[in-house]
ZADO-383601 format. One record per atom (N, C-alpha, C, O): residue in three letters; x, y, z. Coordinates in steps of 0.2 Angstrom, whole numbers, padded with zeros to 4 digits, always signed. Example, Ala and Ser with C-alpha at 12.3 -4.5 7.8 and 13.67 -1.06 7.14 Angstrom:
% ZADO-383601
Ala+0066-0028+0039Ala+0062-0022+0039Ala+0066-0016+0039Ala+0071-0017+0042Ser+0064-0011+0035Ser+0068-0005+0036Ser+0064+0000+0039Ser+0067+0006+0040
//
This chain:
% ZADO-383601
Unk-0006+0036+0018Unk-0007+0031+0012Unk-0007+0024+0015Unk-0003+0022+0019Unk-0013+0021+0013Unk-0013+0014+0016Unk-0008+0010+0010Unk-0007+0011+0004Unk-0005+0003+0014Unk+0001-0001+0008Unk-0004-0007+0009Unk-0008-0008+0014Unk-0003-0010+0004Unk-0010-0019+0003Unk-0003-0025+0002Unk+0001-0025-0004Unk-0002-0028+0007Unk+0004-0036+0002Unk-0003-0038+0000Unk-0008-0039+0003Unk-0001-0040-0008Unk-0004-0044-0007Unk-0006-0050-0009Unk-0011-0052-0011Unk+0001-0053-0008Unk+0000-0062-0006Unk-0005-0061+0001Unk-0011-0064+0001Unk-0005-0058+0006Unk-0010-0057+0011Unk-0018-0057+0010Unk-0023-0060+0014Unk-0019-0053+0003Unk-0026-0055+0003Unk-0027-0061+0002Unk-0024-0065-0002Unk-0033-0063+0005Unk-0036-0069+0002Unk-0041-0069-0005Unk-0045-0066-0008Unk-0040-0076-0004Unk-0043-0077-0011Unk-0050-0079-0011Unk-0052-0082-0006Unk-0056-0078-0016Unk-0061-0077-0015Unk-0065-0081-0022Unk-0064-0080-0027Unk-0070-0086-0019Unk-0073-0087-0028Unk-0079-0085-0028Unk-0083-0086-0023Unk-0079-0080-0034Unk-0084-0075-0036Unk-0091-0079-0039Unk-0097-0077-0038Unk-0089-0085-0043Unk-0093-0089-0045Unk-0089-0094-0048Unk-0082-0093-0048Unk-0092-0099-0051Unk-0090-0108-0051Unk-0083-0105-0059Unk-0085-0103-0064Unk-0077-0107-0055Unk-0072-0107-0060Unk-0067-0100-0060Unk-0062-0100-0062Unk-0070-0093-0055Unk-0067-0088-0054Unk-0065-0087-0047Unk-0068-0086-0043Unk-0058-0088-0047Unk-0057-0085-0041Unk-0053-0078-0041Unk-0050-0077-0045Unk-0054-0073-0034Unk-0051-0068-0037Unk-0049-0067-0030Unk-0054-0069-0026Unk-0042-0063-0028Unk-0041-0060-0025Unk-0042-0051-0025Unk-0040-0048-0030Unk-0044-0047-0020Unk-0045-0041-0020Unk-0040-0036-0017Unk-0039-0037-0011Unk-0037-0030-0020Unk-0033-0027-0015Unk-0034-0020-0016Unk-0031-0016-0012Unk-0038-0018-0019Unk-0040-0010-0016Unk-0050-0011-0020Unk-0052-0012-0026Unk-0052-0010-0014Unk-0059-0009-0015Unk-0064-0006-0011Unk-0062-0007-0005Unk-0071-0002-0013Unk-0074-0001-0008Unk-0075-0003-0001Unk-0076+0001+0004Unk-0075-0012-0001Unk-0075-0012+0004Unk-0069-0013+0009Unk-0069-0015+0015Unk-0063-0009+0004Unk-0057-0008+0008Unk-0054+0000+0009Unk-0049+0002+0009Unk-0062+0004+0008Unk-0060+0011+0008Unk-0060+0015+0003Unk-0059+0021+0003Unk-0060+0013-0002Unk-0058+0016-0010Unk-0064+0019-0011Unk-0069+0017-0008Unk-0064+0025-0016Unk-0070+0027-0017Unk-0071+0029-0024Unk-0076+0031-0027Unk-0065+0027-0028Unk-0065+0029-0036Unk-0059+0023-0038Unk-0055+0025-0042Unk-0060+0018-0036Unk-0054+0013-0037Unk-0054+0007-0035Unk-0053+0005-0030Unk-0054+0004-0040Unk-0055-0006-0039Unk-0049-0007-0043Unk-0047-0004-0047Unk-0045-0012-0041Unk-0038-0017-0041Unk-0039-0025-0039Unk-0039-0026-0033Unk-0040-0030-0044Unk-0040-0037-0040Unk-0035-0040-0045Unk-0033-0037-0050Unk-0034-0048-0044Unk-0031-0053-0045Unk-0039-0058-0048Unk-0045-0058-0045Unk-0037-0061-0053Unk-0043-0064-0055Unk-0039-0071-0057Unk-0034-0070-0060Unk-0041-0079-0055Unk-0040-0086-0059Unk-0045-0088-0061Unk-0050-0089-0058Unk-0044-0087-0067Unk-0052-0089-0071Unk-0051-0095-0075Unk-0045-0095-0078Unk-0055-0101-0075Unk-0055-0108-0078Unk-0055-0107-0085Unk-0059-0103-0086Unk-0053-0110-0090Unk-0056-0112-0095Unk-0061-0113-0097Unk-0065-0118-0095Unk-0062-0109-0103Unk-0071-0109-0104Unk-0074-0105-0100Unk-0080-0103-0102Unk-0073-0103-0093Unk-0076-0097-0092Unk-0076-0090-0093Unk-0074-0087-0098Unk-0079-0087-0089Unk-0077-0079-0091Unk-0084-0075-0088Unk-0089-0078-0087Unk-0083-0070-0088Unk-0086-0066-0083Unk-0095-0062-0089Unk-0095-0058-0094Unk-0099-0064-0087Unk-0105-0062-0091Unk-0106-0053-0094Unk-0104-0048-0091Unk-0108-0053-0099Unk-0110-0047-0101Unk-0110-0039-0096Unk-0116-0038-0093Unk-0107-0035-0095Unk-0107-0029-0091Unk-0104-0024-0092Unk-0100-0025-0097Unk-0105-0017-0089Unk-0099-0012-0093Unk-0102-0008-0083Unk-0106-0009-0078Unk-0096-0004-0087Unk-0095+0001-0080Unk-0094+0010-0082Unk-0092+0012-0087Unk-0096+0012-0077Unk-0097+0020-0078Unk-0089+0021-0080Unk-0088+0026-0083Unk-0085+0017-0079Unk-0078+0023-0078Unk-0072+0017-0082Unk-0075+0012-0083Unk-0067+0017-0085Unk-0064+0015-0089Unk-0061+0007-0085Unk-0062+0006-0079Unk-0059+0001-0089Unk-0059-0005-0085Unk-0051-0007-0089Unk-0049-0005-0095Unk-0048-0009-0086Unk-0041-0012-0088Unk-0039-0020-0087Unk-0036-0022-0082Unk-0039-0022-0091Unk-0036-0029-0090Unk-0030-0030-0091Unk-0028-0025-0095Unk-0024-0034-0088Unk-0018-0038-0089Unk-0018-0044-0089Unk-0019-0046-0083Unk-0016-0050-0094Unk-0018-0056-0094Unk-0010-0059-0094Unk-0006-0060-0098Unk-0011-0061-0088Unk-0002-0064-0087Unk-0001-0069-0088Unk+0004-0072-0086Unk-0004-0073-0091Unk-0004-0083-0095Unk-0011-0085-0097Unk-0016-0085-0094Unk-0012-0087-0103Unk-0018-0090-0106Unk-0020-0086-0113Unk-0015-0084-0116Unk-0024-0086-0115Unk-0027-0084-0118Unk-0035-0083-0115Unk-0037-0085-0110Unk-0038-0079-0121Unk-0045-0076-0120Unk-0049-0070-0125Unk-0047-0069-0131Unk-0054-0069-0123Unk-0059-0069-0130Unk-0064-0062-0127Unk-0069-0062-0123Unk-0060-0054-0130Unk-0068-0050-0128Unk-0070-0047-0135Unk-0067-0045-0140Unk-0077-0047-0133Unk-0080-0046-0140Unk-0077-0052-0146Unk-0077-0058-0146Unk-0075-0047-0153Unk-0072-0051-0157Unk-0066-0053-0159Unk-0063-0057-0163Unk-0061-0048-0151Unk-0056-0049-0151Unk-0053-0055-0146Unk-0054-0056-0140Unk-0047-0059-0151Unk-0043-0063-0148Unk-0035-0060-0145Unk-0031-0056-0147Unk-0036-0062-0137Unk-0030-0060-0133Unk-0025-0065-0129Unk-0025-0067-0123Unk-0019-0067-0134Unk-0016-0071-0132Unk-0008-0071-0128Unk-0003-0070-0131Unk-0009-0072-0123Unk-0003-0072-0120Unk+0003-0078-0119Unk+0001-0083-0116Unk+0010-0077-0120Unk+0015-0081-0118Unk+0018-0085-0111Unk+0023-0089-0112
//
């Protein structure tokens, strides 16, 4: 079993306004499993996409908008 710190990972900008830190992914060995840390700007947000396999979000401060639902956090 590999373990990830991961304050260790580094942080990465994906594009202008997201940065995202990655701790289980293809290109860290995984073959049916992605895990990252995302800081995404106001007024940003990640374009139009879907995925073969189910996706889960946690949104630890902010607010945010998918589809027509509003998702606000304290």
């Amino acid at each position: 079993m590999k373990t990830v710190a991961h304050d260790d990972q580094p942080q990465e900008e994906w594009r202008a306004g997201v940065k995202t830190r990655m701790h289980v992914s293809a290109r860290k060995g995984a073959t049916q499993l992605c895990i990252f840390e995302q800081w995404v700007e106001p007024a940003v947000g990640a374009p139009t996409h879907w995925h073969p396999v189910e996706e889960v979000l946690t949104m630890i401060v902010g607010k945010a908008r998918c589809g027509s639902m509003k998702i606000v956090s304290s």
